[in-house]
C-alpha positions in Angstrom: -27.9 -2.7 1.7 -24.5 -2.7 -0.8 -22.0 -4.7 0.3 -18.8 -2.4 1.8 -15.1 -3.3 0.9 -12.8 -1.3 3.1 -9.1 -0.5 1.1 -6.6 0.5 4.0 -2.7 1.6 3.9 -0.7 -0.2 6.6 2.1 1.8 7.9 1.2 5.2 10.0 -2.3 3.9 9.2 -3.9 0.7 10.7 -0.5 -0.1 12.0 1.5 2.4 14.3 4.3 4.0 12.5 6.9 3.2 15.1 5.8 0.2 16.8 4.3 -1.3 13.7 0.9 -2.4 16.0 -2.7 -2.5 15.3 -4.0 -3.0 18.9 -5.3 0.4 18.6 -7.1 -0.9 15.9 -8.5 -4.5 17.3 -12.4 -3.0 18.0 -12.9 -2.0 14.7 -10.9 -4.8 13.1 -13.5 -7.2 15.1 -16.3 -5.6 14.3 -15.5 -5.8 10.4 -14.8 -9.5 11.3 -18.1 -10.0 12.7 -19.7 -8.0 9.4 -18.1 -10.2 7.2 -16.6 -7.3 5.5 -13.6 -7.3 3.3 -10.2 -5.8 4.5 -8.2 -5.5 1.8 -4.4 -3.9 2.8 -3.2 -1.8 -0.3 0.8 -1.7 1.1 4.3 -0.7 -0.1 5.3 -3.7 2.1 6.0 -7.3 0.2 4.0 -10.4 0.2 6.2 -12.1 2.9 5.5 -8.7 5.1 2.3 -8.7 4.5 1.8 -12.8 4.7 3.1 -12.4 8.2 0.3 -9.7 9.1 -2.3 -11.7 7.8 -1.6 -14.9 10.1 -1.4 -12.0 13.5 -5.1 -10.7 12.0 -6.4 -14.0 11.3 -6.9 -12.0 7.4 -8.6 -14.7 4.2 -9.1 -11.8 2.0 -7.1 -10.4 -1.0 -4.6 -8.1 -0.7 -2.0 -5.2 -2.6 1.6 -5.8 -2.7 4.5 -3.1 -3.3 2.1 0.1 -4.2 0.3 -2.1 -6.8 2.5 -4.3 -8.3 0.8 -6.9 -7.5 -2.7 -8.2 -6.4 -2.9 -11.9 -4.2 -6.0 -13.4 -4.4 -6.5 -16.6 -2.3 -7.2 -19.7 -4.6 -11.1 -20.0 -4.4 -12.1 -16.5 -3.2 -14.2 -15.4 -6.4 -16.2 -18.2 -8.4 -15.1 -17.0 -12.0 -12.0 -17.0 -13.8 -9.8 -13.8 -13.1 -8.3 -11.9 -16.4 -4.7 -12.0 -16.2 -4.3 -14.4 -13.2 -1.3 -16.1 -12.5 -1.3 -19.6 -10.3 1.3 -19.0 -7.5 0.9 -21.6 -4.4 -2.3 -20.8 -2.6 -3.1 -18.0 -4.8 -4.0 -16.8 -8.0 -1.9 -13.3 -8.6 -2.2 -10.3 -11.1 0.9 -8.7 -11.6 0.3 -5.0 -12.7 4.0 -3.9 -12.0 7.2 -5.1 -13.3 9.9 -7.2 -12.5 11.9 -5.4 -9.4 15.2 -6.1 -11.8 14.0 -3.9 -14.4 13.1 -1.0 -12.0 16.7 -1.6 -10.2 18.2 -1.2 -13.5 16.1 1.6 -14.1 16.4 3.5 -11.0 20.6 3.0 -11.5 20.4 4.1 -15.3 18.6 7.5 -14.0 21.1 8.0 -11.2 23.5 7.8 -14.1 21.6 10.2 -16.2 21.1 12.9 -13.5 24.9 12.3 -12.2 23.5 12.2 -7.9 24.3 9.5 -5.9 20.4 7.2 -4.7 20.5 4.1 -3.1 17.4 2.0 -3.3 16.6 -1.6 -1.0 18.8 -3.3 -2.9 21.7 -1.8 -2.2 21.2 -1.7 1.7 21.9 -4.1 3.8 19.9 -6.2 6.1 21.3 -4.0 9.1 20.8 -0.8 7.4 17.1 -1.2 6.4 16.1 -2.4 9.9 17.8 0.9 11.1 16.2 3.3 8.6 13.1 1.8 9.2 13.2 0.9 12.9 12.6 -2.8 12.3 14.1 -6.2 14.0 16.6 -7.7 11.2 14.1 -10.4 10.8 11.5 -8.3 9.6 14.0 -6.0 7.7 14.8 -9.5 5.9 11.2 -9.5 4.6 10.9 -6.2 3.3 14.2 -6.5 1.3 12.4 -9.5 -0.4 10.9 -6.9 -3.3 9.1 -8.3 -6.8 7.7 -4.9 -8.2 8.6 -2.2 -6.5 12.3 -0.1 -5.3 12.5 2.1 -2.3 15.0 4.6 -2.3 16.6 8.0 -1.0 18.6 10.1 -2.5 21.7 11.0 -0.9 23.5 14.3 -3.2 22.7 17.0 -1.7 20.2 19.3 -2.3 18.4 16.0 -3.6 17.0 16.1 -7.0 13.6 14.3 -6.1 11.5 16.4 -8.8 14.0 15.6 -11.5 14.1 11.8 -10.5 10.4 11.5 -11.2 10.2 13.0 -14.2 13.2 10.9 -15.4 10.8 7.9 -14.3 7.7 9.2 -16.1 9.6 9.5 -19.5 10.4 6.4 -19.2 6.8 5.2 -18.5 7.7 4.3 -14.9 6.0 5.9 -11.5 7.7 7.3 -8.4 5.7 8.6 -5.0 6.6 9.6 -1.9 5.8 7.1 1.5 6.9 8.1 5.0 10.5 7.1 5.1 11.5 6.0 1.5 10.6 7.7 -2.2 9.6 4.5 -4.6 10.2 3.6 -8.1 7.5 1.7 -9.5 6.4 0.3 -12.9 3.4 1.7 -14.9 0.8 0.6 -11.8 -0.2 2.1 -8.6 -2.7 1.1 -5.8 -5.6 2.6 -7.5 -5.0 0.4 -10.4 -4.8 -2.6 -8.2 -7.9 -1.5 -6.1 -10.0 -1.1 -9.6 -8.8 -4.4 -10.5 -10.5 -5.9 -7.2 -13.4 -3.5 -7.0 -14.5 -5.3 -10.5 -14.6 -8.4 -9.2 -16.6 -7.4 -5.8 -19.0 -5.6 -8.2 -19.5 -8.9 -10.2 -20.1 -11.0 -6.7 -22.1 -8.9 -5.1 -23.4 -6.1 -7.6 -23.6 -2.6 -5.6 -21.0 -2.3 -3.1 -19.9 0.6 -1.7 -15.8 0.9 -1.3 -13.9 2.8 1.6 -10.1 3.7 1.6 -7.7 4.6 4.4 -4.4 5.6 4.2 -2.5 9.0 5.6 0.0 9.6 2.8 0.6 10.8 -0.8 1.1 7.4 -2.1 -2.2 6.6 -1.4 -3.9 8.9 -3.2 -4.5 6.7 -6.2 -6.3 4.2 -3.9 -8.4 6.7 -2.4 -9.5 8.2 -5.3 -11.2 5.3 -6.5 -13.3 4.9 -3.0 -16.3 6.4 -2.1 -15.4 7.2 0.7 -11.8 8.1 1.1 -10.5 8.5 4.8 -7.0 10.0 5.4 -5.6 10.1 9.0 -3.1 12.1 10.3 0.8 11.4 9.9 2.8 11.3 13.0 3.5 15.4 13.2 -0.4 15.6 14.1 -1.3 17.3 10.3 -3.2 15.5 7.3 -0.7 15.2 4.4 -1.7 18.6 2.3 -0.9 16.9 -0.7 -3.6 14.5 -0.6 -6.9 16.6 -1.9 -9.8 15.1 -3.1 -13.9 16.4 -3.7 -15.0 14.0 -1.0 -12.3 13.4 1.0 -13.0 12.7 5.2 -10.0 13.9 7.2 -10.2 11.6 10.5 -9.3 13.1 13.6 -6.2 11.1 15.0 -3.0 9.4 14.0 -2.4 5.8 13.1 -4.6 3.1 14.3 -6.2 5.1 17.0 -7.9 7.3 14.4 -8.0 4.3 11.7 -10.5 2.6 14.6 -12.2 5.6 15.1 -13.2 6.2 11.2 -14.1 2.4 10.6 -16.2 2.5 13.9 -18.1 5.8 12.9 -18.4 4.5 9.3 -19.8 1.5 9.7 -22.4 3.5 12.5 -23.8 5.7 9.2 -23.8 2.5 6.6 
């Protein structure tokens, strides 16, 4: 039987989008434990963010940082040397993105250009990012802590998202759309970061077959590398219509209610 390595979103997908939970989510989760199946979260959050998810999940596998930017591998995990690894504490990291000081300088340069007001993380404070995103300041501490990748909104009115992105593709950069914030990001994306991984699975174990789950636009680059991409429903109760793909599964269900369902019912057929 190939191995399975399961890709998932976090936000509005194995975590609530308001409460930020995955107890919906704790029979599938446990039955992926007891498979000995990789989890590997593909998230706009940062490291810390995601650092403190891991310890509530009890989580040893690699994970995606900031939409791609970069990839944490834990010192040890594969048995061969990793192209373009970097040696950061207990793990060895590829950074795909670039450094979040280039994209704020970047994102302001464009704002310039296009004459409209947009505000990214970095020029929030603590307070106001907890509020927009309905997290404790604590928490709103960690996801201010960016390395590759710049949330923003655009506050002229009617705002010139369109023209924003194009602005970022000519100047080889990426922008996509999450569930509160639009994101500037460098030249990767989370299916360049989950092709990076799926190439090291492949040399461990040979055939594997890959699964992705998110419920948003952003993710569509990570779930078009999967063979079997899952996309649950946002909060309104619709799939995102932007998100098409030949083989995509539309789960039934919002959050980590329908992310448990999909894993469970998966992992039934493989």
């Amino acid at each position: 039987m190939p191995h399975i390595v399961i890709f998932t979103d976090l936000d509005g997908s194995l975590l609530d989008a308001k409460t930020y939970s995955f107890d919906a989510a704790r029979e599938a989760l446990d039955a992926l434990r007891n498979r000995g199946i990789p989890l590997i979260p593909a998230s706009s959050k940062t490291r810390v963010e995601i650092e403190r998810l891991r310890a509530g999940l009890d989580h040893h596998h690699p994970f995606i940082v900031e939409n791609g930017g970069g990839v944490f591998i834990p010192k040890g995990y594969f048995d061969f040397p990793l192209e373009r690894a970097v040696l950061r504490g207990p793990y060895q990291v590829i950074e795909l993105g670039l450094p979040y000081v280039a994209l704020r300088l970047a994102l302001k340069e464009i704002a310039h250009a296009l004459n409209c007001r947009i505000r990214g993380f970095g020029d929030m404070t603590t307070e106001e990012v907890a509020e927009r995103m309905g997290l404790s300041p604590s928490d709103a501490l960690l996801a201010k802590q960016r390395e590759y990748d710049e949330p923003f909104i655009v506050e002229s009115d009617p705002p010139p998202v369109d023209e924003i992105h194009r602005k970022a593709e000519a100047r080889g950069l990426r922008c996509t759309s999450g569930g509160r914030f639009d994101h500037l990001m460098g030249p990767s994306d989370k299916g360049s970061a989950c092709r990076y991984l799926i190439d090291c699975y492949r040399r461990c174990y040979g055939a594997i077959t890959t699964v992705a789950i998110g419920d948003s636009l952003n993710d569509l680059p990570m779930l078009a590398e999967a063979d079997r991409p899952i996309l649950v429903q946002r909060t309104d109760g619709t799939h995102d219509p932007n998100v098409t793909l030949p083989n995509l599964i539309r789960a039934p269900g919002i959050g980590p209610v329908a992310w448990n369902d999909a894993v469970l019912n998966l992992m039934a057929t493989l």
